[in-house]
C-alpha positions as CSV (number, residue, x, y, z in Angstrom):
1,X,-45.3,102.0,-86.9
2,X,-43.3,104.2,-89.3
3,X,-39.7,105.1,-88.3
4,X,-37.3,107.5,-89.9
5,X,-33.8,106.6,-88.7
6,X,-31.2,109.9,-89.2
7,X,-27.9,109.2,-89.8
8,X,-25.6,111.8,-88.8
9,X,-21.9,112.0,-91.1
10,X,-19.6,114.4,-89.8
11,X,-17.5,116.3,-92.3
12,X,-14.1,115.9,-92.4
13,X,-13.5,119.5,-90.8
14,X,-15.7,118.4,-88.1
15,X,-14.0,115.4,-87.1
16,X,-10.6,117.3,-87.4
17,X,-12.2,119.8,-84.6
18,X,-12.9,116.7,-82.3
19,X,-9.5,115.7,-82.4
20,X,-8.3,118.8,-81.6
21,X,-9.9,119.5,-78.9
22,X,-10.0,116.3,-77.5
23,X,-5.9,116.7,-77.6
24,X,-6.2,120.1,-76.7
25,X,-8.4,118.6,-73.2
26,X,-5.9,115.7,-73.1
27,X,-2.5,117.9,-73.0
28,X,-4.0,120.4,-70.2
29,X,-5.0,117.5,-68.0
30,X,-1.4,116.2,-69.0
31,X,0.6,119.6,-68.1
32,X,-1.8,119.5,-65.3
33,X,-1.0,116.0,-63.8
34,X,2.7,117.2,-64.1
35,X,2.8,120.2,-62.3
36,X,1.3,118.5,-59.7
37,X,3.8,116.2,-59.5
38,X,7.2,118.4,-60.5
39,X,8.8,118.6,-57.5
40,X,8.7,114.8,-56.9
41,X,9.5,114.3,-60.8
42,X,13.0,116.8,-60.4
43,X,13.5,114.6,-57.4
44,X,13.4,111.3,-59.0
45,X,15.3,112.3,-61.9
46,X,17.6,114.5,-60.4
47,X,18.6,111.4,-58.0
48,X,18.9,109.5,-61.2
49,X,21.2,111.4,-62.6
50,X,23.2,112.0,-59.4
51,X,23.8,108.0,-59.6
52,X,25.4,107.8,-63.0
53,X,27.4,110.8,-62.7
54,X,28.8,108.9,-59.0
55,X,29.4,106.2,-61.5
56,X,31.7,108.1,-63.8
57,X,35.5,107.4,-63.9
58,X,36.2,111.1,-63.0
59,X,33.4,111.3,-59.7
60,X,35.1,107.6,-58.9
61,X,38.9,109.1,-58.9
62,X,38.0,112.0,-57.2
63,X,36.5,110.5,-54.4
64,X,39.4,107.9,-54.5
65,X,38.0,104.5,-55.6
66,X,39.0,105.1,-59.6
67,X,42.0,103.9,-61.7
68,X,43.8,107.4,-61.0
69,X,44.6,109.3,-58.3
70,X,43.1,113.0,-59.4
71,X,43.9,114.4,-56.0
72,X,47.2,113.9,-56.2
73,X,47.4,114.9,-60.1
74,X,45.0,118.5,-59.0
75,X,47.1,119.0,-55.7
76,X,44.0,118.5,-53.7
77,X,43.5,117.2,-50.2
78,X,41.2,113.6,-49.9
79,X,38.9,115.5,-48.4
80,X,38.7,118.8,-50.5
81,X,38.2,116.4,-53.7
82,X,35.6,114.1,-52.0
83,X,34.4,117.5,-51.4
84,X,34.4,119.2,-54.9
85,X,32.9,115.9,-56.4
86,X,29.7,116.0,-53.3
87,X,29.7,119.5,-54.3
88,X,28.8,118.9,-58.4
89,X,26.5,115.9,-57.4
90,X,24.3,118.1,-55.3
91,X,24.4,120.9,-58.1
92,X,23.3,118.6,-60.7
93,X,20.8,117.2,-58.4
94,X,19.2,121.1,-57.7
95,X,19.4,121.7,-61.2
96,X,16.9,119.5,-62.4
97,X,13.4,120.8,-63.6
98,X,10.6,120.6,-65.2
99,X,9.3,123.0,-67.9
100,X,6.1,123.0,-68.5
101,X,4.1,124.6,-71.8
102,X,2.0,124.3,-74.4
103,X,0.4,125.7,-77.7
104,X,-2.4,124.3,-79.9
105,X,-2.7,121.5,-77.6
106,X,0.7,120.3,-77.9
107,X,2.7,120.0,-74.6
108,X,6.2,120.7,-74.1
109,X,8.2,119.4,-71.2
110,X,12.3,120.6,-71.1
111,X,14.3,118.8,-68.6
112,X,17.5,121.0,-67.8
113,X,20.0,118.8,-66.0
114,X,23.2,121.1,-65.9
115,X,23.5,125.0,-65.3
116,X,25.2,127.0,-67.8
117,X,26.5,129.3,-64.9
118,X,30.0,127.8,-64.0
119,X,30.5,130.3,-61.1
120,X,28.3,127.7,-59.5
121,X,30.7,125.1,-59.9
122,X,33.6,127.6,-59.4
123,X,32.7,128.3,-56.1
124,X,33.0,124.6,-54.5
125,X,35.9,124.0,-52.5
126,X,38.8,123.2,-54.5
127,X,37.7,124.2,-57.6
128,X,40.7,126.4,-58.3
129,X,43.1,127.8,-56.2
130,X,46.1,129.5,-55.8
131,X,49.7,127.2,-56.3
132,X,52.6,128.3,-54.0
133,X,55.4,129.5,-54.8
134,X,54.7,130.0,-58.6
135,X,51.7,131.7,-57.9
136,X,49.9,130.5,-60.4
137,X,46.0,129.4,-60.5
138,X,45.3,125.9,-60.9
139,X,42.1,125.9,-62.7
140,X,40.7,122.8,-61.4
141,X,37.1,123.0,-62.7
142,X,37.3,124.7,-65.8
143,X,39.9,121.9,-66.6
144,X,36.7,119.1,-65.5
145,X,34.2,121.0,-67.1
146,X,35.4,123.0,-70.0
147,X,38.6,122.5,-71.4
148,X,41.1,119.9,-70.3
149,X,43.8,121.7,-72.2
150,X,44.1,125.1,-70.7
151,X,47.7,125.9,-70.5
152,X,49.1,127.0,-66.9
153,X,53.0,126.5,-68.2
154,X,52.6,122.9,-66.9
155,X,54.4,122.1,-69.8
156,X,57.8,122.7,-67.5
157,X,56.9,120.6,-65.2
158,X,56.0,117.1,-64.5
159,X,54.2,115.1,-61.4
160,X,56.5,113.2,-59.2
161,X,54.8,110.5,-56.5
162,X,56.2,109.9,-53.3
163,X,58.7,107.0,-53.9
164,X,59.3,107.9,-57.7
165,X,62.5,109.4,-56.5
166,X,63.6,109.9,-53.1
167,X,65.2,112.7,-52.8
168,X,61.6,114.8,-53.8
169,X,60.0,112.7,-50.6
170,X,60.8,115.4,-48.0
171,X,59.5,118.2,-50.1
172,X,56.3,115.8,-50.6
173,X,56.1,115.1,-47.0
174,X,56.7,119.0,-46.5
175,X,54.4,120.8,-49.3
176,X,51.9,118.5,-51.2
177,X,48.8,119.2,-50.6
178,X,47.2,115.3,-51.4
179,X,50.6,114.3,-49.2
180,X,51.2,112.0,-52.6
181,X,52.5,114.0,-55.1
182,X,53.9,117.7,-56.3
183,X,54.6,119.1,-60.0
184,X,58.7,119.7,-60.2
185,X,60.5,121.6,-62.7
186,X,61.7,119.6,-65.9
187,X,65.2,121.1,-65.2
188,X,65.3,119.4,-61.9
189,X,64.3,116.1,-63.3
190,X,66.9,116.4,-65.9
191,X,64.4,115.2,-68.6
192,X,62.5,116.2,-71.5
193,X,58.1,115.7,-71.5
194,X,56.1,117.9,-70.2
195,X,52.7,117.3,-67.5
196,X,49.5,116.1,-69.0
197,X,46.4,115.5,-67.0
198,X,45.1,111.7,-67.0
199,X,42.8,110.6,-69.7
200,X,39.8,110.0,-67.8
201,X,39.9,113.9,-68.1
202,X,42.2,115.3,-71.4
203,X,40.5,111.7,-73.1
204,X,37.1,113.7,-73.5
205,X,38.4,116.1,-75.6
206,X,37.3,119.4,-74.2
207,X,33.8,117.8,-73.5
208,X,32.0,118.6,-70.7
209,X,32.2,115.4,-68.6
210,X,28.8,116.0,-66.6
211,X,27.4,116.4,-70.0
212,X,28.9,113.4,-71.5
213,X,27.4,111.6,-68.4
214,X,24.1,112.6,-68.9
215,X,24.3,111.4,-72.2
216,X,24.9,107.7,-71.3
217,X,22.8,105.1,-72.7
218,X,19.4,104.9,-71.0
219,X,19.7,108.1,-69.1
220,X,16.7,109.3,-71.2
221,X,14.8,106.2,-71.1
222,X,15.2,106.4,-67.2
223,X,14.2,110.0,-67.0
224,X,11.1,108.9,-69.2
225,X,10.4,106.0,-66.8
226,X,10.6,108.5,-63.7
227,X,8.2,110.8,-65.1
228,X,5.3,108.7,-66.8
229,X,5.2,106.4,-63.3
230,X,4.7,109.9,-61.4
231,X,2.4,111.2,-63.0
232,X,0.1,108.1,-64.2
């Protein structure tokens, strides 16, 4: 029996509309699959990212289990800076989410780990208050989170521990708010220097230290890890 056998070449604009729209099918079951899944994917990462910033030298001190004592240096109660550091922890792990969008088949996911509104962060307990008798706001945040160098005048001044010299103990005893520590006039020390907050916080610079966090090795990789074993 006769047979004709056709064989069918597709041109090369052809082909190049199969791809697209089997990328264009592929990305909306994608952006699908992860809005599905979003509010478990901002959860996973979002706990992620709560971890490393617990790691960090700064969330360490603050909570008193680092190398310096940053209530005593911020003139903050244990408890108001185990406070403050709970506080950013929890606003990093809100802030979390996924973006989801896409044109010509491409898809776009934007994680946003940290707000850009710091009256968040400015309203935590501790974040800055009032210091008695200078009257003078102690910028507690803004000197975390923004710049490390903002000047207050502590130049005058310097921190004195309790036990440094005794004869500041009773006013320690009397006034500090960590009960460790108070700033005290240079002229009363007799001395020349000047206050500088610890390097785990003037050592970055002016950098954000949330943002340097995020920015640790394998934070991305993680994040990546988080979302592809949600969604596949």
């Amino acid at each position: 029996m006769a047979r004709i056998t056709f064989r069918v070449q597709p041109t090369v604009k052809t082909m190049a509309q199969l791809v697209k729209g089997v990328e264009r099918a592929g990305s909306r079951t994608w952006m699908g699959r992860v809005a599905a899944k979003a509010s478990f994917i901002s959860k996973g990462i979002g706990n992620m990212l709560v971890s490393k910033f617990n790691n960090s030298d700064v969330a360490k001190a603050l909570r008193g289990n680092g190398t310096e004592d940053l209530p005593a240096h911020f003139g903050l109660s244990d408890n108001v800076a185990k406070s403050l550091a709970d506080g950013m922890a929890e606003l990093i792990r809100n802030s979390v989410h996924i973006l989801g969008g896409g044109t010509g088949g491409v898809m776009s996911i934007k994680i946003q780990a940290v707000q850009n509104d710091w009256n968040q962060y400015l309203s935590l307990p501790g974040a800055q208050y009032i210091s008695q008798p200078s009257n003078v706001t102690i910028p507690v945040v803004r000197w975390l989170l923004v710049d490390p160098s903002i000047d207050i005048g502590q130049a005058a001044y310097d921190i004195v521990f309790k036990g440094d010299d005794e004869k500041f103990d009773v006013r320690i005893n009397k006034v500090s708010r960590s009960g460790r520590a108070i700033m005290v006039a240079l002229s009363s020390l007799g001395g020349s220097g000047g206050y500088v907050l610890p390097s785990i916080v003037s050592g970055q610079g002016g950098q954000n230290f949330i943002e340097y966090t995020l920015r640790q090795k394998g934070v991305a990789i993680e994040a990546a890890a988080i979302l592809m074993k949600k969604v596949r």
